[in-house]
C-alpha positions, 0 to 999 in steps of 0.5 A: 487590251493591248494594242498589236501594234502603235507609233508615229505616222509621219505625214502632212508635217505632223507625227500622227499617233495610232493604236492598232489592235487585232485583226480582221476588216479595218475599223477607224476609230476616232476619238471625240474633241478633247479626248484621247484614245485612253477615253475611248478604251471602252469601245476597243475591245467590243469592237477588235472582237471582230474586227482591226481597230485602228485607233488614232489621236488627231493633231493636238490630242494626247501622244499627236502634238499641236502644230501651227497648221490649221486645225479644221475638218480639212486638214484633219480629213487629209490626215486621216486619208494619209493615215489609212495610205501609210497604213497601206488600207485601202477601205475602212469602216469608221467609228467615232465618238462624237460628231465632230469625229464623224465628220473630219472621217467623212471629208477624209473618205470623201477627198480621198475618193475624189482624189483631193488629199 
């Protein structure tokens, strides 16, 4: 499946890389440590069947390059938040691989809900 839409989101000194595919309620989905949005392909089609899936690689994975920022549920939490406010969404849905991904879309959901991004 091809996404509708991909590129760089420019934010919190980094080039965010994301897949956009069909359309309807937004999804977040994100991939497990070491992996890219290619390994998780398998989940895309299911899921865009219902629903906008936005599909996003984190800081040092695949197209998203590593910086010397910190790399902790934090930052990746901000990026995710500034993701989704780039993306002007308001609220999404989450899905992801492993619990390392479940818990960087949880502090991003829960800082931007309490305004801390």
């Amino acid at each position: 499946m091809k996404p509708v839409s991909s590129g760089y989101a420019d934010l919190n000194g980094i080039k965010l890389y994301h897949e956009i595919y069909s359309e309807g309620e937004p999804l977040l989905l994100i991939h497990g440590g070491l992996t890219t949005i290619d390994e998780i392909q398998g989940w895309v089609q299911p899921l865009a069947q219902t629903r906008q899936v936005i599909a996003v690689e984190m800081q040092g994975h695949g197209r998203t390059a590593d910086t010397d920022r910190p790399m902790n549920f934090v930052t990746m939490g901000d990026d995710i938040a500034a993701l989704l406010d780039y993306l002007k969404i308001q609220t999404a849905r989450w899905a992801a691989r492993q619990k390392l991904a479940n818990m960087v879309a949880g502090v991003s959901l829960v800082r931007r809900e309490l305004g801390l991004e």
